[in-house]
C-alpha positions in Angstrom: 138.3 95.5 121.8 135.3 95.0 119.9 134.6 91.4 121.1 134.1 90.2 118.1 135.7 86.4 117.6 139.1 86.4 115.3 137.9 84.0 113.4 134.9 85.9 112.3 135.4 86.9 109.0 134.7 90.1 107.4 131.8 90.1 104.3 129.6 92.6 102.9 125.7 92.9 102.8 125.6 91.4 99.4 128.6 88.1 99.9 126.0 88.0 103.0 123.0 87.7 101.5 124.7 85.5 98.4 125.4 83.0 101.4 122.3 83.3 103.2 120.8 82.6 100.0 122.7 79.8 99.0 122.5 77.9 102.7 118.6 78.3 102.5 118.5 76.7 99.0 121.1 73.9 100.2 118.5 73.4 102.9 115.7 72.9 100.2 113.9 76.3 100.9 112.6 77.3 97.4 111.5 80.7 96.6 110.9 82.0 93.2 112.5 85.2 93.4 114.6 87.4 95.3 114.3 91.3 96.0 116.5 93.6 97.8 117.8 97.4 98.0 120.2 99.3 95.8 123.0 98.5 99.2 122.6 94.7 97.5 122.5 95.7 93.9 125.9 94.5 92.9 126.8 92.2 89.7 128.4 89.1 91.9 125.1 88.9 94.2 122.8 88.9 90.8 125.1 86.6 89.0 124.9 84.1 92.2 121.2 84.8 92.2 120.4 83.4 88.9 123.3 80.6 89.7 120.3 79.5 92.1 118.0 79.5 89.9 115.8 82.4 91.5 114.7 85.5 90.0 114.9 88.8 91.0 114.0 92.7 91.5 117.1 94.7 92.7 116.8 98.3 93.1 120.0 99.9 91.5 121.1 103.7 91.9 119.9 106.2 89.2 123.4 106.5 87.6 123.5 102.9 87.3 124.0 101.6 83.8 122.5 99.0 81.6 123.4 97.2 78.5 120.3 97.0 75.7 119.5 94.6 73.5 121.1 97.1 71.0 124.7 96.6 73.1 124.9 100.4 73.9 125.0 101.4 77.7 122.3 103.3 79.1 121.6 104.8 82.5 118.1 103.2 84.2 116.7 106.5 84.5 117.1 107.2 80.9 115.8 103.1 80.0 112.5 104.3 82.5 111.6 107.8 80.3 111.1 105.3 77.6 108.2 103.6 79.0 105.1 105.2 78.4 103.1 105.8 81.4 100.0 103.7 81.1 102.6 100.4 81.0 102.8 101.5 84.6 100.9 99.7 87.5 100.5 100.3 91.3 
C-alpha cells in the first residue's frame, strides 16, 4: 500500500506543470515566460504554454527535431552548428 488516496490521479511532469501553470494564471499571476528542462520539453506543455500567452525556453534532447522556415526537419544540434560563434552570449 502506497498510501496514496484513490482518487489521486496519475499525471506527468509536463500535464503537471501545464496545470500549475494554468491555476497560477487563473489566479492572475503573470509572468512573461516560462523555462524548464528537456523532462518538460514535450509538444502538448509548449502548445498549452503559448495558449497562456507566455513565452518560453525549453531545453529539448540533442536528437530532437525541428521544422525550418524552409519546412525540412532538422535535428537542434545540427540548427546550433549554424550559428556562428560570436552570435553567442554568456
Amino acid at each position: 500500500m502506497t498510501g496514496v488516496p484513490d482518487e489521486t490521479g496519475f499525471a506527468t511532469k509536463p500535464q503537471l506543470a501545464g496545470d500549475m501553470l494554468a491555476a497560477a494564471h487563473a489566479a492572475g499571476i503573470r509572468n512573461a515566460w516560462v523555462a524548464a528542462d528537456e523532462v518538460y520539453g514535450g509538444s502538448a506543455l509548449r502548445r498549452r504554454i503559448r495558449t497562456l500567452g507566455y513565452g518560453y525556453a525549453i531545453a529539448v534532447p540533442a536528437s530532437h527535431r525541428v521544422t525550418t522556415p524552409g519546412g525540412g526537419k532538422e535535428k537542434v544540434t545540427a540548427l546550433l552548428q549554424r550559428v556562428p560563434t560570436r552570435a553567442w552570449m554568456r
